[in-house]
C-alpha positions as CSV (number, residue, x, y, z in Angstrom):
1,X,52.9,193.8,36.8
2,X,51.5,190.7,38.4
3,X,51.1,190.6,42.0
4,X,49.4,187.2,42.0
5,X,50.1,183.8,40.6
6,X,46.8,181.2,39.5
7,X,47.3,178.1,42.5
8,X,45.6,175.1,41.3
9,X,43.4,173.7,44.7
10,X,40.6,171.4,45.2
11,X,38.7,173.6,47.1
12,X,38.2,174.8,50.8
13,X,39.3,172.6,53.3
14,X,37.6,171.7,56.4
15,X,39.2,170.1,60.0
16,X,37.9,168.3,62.6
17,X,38.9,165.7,65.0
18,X,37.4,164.5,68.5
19,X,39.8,164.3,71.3
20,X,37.6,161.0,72.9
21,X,38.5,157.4,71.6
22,X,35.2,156.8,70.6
23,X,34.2,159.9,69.0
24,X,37.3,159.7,66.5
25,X,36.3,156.2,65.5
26,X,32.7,157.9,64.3
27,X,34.8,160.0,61.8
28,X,35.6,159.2,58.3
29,X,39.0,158.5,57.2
30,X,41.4,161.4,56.7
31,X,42.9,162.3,53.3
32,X,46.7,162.4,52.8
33,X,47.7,166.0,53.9
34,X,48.3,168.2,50.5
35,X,51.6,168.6,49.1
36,X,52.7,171.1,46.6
37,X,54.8,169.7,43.8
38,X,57.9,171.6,44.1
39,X,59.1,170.7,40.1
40,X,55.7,172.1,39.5
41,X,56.1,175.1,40.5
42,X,57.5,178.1,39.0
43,X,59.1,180.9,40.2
44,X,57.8,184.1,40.0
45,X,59.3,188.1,39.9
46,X,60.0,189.8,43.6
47,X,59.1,192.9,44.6
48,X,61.4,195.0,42.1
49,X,59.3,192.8,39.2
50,X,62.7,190.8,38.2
51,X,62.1,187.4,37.3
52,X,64.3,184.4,39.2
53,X,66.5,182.6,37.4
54,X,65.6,179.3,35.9
């Protein structure tokens, strides 16, 4: 049985943010936060290996 599921991701994400004014300005511009495409997504079988319906 699969325990895992293949998640399509761009890659490791990194934070940071300054608390100061002016050292938030020196930052670059943030990218929109990542949202999972819920339609996308497909369902997958629970502990007991049954399958959701769909």
């Amino acid at each position: 049985p699969a325990l895992t599921r293949p998640l399509a991701h761009p890659g490791n994400f990194k934070y940071a943010w300054r608390l100061d004014r002016r050292g938030r300005r020196s930052l670059p511009a943030s990218l929109p936060y990542p949202k999972i495409n819920a339609a996308a997504v497909r369902p997958f079988g629970g502990a007991d290996g049954s399958q959701a319906a769909a």
